[in-house]
C-alpha positions as CSV (number, residue, x, y, z in Angstrom):
1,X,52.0,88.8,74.7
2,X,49.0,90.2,76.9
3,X,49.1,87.2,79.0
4,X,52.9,87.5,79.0
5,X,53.1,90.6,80.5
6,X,50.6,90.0,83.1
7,X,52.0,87.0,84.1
8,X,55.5,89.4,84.9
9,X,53.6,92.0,86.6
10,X,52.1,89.4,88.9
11,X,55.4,87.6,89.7
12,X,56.9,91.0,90.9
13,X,53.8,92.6,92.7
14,X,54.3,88.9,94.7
15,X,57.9,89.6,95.0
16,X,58.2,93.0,96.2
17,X,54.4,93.5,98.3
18,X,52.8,96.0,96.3
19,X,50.8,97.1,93.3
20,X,52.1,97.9,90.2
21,X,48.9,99.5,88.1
22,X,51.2,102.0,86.6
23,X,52.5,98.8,84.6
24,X,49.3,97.4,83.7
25,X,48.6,100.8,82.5
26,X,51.3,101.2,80.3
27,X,50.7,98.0,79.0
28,X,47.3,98.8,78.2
29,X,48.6,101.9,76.3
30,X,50.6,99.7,74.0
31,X,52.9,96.2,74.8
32,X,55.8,98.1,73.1
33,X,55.6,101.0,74.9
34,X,55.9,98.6,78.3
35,X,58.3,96.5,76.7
36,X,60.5,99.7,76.3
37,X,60.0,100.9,79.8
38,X,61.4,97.3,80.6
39,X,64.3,97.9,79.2
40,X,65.6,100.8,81.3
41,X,64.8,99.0,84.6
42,X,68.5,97.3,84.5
43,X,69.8,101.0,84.4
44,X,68.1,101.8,87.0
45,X,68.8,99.2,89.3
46,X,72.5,99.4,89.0
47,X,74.6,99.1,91.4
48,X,78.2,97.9,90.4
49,X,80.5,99.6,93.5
50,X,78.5,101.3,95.2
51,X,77.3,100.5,99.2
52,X,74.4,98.3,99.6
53,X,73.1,100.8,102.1
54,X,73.6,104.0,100.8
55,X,72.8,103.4,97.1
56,X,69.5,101.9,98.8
57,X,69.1,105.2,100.5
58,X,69.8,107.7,97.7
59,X,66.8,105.7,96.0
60,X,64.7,106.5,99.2
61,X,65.9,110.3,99.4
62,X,64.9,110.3,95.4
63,X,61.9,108.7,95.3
64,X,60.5,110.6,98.6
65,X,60.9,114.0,96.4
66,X,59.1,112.7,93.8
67,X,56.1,111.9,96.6
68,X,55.1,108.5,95.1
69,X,53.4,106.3,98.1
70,X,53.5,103.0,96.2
71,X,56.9,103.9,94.7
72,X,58.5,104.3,98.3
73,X,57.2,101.0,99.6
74,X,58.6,99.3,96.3
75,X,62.1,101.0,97.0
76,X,62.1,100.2,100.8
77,X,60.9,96.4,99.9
78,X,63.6,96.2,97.3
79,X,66.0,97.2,99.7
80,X,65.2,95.1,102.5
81,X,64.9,92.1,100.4
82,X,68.5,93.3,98.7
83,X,69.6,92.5,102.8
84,X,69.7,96.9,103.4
85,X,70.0,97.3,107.0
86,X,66.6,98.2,108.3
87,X,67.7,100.6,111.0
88,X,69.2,102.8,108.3
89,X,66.2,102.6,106.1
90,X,63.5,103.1,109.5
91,X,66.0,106.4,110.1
92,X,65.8,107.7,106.3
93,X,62.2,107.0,106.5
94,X,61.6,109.4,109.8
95,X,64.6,112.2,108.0
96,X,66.7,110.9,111.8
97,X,70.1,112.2,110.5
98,X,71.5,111.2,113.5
99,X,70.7,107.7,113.0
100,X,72.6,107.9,109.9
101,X,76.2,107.3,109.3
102,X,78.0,110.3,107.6
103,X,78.3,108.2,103.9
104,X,74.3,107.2,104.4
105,X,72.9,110.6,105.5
106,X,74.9,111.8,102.2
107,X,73.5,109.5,100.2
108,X,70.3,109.8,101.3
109,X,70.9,114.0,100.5
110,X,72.6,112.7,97.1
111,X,68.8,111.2,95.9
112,X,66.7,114.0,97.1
113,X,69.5,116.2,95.3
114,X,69.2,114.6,91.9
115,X,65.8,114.3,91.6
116,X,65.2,117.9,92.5
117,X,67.4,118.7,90.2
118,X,69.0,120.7,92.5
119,X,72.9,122.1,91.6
120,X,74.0,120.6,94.6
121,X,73.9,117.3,93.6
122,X,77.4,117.6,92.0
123,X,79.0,118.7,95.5
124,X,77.5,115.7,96.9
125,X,78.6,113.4,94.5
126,X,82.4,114.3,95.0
127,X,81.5,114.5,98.3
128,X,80.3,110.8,98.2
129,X,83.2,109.6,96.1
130,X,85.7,111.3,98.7
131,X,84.0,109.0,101.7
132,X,83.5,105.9,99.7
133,X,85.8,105.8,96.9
134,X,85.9,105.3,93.1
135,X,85.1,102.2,91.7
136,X,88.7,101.6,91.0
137,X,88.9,100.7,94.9
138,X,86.2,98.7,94.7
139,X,87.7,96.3,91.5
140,X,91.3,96.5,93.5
141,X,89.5,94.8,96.5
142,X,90.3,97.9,98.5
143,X,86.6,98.1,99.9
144,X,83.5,99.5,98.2
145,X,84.0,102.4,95.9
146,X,81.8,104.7,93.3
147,X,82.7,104.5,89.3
148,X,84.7,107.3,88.4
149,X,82.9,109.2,86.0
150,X,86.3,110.0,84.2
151,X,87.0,106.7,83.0
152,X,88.2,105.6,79.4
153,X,85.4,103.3,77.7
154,X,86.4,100.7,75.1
155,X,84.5,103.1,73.1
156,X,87.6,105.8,73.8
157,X,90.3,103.3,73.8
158,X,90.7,103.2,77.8
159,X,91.3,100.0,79.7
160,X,88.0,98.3,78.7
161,X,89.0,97.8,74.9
162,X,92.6,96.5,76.1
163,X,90.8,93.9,77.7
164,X,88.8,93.2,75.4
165,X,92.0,92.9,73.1
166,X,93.6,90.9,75.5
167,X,90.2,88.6,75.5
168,X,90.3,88.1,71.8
169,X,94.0,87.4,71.7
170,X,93.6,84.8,74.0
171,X,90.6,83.1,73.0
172,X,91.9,82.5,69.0
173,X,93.3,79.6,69.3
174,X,89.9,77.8,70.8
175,X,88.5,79.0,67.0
């Protein structure tokens, strides 16, 4: 499992041009307790609707309150392999609002916001959802969008677990 788990480590410290001791020490502390931390990296790196550029940069405006050297220059090579315009990230990284379009300077705004906890993180959600959209816009084809936070789960009964029905309804007769 050790050699497992350094082996992955490796592969992304190659990948993304930095080091990533924090991992090695959690894995040192117990292969479970990495193995969890593992799992919530797919949560984290979520991005369904959303624009490339200023989910990249609400990462960058997060991650630059939480004053983490090695953490920014993962974000920022993360982003720029993801293909994030690196004019937007260069003006993030020097707080140049005026390089910024008005959806990526909120974005950017949006991370510090949420990481700091601060109450105005809300405002700048809806804020963000009124420039880009909900996700709705996004599935429709309508252009990018954010998911609306009001949605109906399959969970709830909303459209998820109609399609779903639908899906099983149609896939009986291949049983």
């Amino acid at each position: 499992m050790r050699s497992l788990i350094e082996r992955s480590i490796v592969q992304h410290e190659h990948a993304l041009g930095v080091q990533l001791d924090y991992l090695r020490s959690l894995a040192d502390v117990s292969s479970g307790l990495f193995t969890k931390f593992s799992l919530t990296i797919p949560a984290a790196t979520h991005r369904k609707h959303a624009p490339l550029d200023a989910w990249h940069l609400a990462r960058i405006g997060a991650t630059r309150v939480q004053d983490c050297g090695t953490c920014m220059q993962y974000v920022v090579n993360a982003a720029l392999q993801a293909g994030a315009s690196s004019e937007a990230l260069r003006a993030a990284l020097a707080d140049d609002a005026a390089s910024l379009s008005a959806t990526e300077h909120l974005a950017l705004r949006f991370g510090e916001a949420v990481a700091a906890r601060a109450p105005k993180a809300e405002d700048l959600r809806e804020r963000l959802v009124e420039n880009v959209g909900r996700g709705d816009r996004a599935r429709r084809g309508d252009g990018p969008g954010l998911p609306d936070p009001e949605a109906r789960t399959w969970a709830d009964g909303g459209v998820r677990a109609r399609h779903r029905r639908d899906r099983q309804r149609d896939t009986r007769w291949l049983t």
